[in-house]
N, CA, C and O atoms as a DFTB+ gen file, in Angstrom:
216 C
 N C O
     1  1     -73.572    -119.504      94.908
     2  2     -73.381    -118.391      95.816
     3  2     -73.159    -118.943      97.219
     4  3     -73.794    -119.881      97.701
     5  1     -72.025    -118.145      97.921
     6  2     -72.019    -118.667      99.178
     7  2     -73.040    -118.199     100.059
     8  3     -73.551    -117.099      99.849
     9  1     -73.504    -119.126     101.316
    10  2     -74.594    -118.534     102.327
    11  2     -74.260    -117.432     103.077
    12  3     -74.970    -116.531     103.525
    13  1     -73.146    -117.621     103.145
    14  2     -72.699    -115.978     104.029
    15  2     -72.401    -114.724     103.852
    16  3     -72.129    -113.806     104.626
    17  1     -72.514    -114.839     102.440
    18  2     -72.177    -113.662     101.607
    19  2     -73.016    -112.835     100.879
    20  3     -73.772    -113.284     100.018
    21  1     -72.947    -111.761     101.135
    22  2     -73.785    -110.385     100.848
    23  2     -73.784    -110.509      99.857
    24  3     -72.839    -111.129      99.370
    25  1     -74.977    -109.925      98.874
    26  2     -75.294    -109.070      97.385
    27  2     -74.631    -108.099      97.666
    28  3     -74.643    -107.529      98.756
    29  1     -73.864    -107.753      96.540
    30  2     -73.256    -106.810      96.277
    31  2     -73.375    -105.855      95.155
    32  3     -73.042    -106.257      94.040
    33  1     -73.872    -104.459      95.320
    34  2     -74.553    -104.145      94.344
    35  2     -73.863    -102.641      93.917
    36  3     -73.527    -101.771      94.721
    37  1     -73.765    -102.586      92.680
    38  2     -72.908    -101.174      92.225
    39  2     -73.116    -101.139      90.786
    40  3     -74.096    -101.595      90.197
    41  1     -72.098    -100.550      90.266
    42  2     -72.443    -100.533      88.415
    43  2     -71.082    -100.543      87.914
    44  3     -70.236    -100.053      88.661
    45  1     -70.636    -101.091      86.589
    46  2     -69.704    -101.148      85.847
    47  2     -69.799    -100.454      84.471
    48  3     -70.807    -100.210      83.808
    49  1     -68.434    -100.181      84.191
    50  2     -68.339     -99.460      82.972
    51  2     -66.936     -99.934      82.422
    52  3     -66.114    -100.536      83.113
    53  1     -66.724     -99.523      80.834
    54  2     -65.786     -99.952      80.232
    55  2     -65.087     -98.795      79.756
    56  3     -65.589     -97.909      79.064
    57  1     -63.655     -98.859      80.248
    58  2     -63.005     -97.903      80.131
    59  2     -61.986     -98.477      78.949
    60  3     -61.559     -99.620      78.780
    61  1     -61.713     -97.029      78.052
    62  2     -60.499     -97.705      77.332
    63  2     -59.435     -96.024      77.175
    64  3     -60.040     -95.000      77.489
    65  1     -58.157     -95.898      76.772
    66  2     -57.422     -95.544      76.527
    67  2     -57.237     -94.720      78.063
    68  3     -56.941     -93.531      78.182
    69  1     -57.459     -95.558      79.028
    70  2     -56.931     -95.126      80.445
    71  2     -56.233     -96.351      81.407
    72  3     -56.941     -97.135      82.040
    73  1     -55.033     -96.393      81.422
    74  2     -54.639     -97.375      82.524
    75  2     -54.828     -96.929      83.970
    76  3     -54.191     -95.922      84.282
    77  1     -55.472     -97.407      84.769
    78  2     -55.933     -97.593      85.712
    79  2     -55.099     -98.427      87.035
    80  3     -55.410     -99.610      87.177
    81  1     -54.293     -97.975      87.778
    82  2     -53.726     -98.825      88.758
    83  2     -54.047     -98.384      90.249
    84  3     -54.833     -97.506      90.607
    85  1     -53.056     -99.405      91.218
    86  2     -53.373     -99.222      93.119
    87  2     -54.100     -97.817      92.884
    88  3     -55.237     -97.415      92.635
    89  1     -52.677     -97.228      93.125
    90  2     -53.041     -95.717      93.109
    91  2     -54.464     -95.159      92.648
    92  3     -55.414     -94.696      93.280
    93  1     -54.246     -95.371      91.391
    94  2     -55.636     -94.585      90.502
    95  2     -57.127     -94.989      91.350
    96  3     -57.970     -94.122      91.575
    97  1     -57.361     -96.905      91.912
    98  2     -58.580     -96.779      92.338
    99  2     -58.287     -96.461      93.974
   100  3     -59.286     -96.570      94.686
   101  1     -57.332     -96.171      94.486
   102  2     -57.416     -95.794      95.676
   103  2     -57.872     -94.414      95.590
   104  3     -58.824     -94.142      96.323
   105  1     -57.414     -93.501      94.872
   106  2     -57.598     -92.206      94.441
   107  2     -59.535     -92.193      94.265
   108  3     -60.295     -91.519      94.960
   109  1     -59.827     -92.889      93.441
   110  2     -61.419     -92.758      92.706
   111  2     -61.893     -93.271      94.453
   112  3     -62.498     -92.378      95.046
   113  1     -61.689     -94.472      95.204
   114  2     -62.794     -94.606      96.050
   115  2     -62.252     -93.655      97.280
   116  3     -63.057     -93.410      98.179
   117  1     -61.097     -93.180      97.348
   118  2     -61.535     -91.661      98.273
   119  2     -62.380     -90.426      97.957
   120  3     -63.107     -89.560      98.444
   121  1     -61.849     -90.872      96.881
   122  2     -63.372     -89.150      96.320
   123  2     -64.305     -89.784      96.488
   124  3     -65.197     -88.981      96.761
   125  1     -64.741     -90.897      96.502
   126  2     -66.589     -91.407      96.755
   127  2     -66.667     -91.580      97.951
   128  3     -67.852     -91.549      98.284
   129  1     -65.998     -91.750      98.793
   130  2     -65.688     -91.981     100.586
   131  2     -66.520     -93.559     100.327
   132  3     -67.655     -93.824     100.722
   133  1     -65.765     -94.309      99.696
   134  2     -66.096     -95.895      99.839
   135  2     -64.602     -96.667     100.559
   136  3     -63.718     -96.127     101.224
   137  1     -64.691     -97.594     100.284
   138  2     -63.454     -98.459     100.835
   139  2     -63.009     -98.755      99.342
   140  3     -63.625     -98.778      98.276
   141  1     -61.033     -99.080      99.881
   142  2     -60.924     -99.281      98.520
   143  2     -61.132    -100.702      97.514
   144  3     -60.982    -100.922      96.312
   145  1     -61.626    -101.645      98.883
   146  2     -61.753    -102.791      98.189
   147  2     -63.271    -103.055      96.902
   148  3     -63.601    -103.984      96.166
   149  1     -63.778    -101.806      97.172
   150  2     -65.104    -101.553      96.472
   151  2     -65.059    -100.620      94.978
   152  3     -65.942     -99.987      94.400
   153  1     -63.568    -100.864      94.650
   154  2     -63.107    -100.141      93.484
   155  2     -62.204    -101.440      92.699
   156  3     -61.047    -101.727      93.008
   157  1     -62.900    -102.039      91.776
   158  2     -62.092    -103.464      91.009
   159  2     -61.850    -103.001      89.468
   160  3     -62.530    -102.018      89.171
   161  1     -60.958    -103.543      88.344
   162  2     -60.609    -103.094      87.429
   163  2     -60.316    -104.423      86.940
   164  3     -59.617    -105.092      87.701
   165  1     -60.686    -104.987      85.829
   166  2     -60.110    -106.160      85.252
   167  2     -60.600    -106.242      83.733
   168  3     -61.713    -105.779      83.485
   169  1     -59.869    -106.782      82.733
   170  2     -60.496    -106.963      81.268
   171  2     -60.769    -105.182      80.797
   172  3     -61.426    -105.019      79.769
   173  1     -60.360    -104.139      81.409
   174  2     -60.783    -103.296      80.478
   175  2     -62.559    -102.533      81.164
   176  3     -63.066    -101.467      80.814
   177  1     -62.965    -103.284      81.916
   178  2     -63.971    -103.019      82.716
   179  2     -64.228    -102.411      84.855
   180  3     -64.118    -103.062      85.894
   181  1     -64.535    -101.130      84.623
   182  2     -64.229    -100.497      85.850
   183  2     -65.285    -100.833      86.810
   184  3     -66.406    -100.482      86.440
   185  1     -65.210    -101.494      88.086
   186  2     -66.306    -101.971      88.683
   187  2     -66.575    -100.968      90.128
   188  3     -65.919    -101.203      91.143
   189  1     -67.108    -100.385      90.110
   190  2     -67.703     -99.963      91.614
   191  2     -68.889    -100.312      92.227
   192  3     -69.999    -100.182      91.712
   193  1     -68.614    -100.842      93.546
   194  2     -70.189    -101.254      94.284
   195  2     -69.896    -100.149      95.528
   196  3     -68.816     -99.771      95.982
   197  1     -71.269     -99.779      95.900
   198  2     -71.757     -99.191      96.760
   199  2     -72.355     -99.902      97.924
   200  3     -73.485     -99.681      98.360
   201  1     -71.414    -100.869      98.445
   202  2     -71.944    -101.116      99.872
   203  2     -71.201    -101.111     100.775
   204  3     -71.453    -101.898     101.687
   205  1     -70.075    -100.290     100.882
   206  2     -69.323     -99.570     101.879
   207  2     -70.028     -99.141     102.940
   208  3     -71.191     -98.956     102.583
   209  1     -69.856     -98.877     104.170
   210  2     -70.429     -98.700     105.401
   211  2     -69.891     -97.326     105.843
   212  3     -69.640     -97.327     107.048
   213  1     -69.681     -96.348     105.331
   214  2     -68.875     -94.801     106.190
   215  2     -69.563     -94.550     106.763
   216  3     -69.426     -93.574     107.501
């Protein structure tokens, strides 16, 4: 772990028969009023952390 870098803490889930793109998690972290870099998608697994600052 780097020294300068925050815990980052949220929850994941596994999505299937939904493709998910830009759009789609820009869409999901405006409805949560997060940033969109706090909305990740990779392998089939949907990641959101909650340490956005609004």
């Amino acid at each position: 772990m780097h020294v300068n870098k925050k815990l980052r803490r949220g929850f994941s889930m596994e999505v299937e028969g939904v493709l998910l793109n830009r759009p789609d998690l820009h869409n999901i972290a405006a409805e949560l009023g997060i940033n969109t870099g706090d909305v990740l998608t990779k392998n089939k697994i949907l990641t959101i952390y909650n340490t956005s600052q609004t």
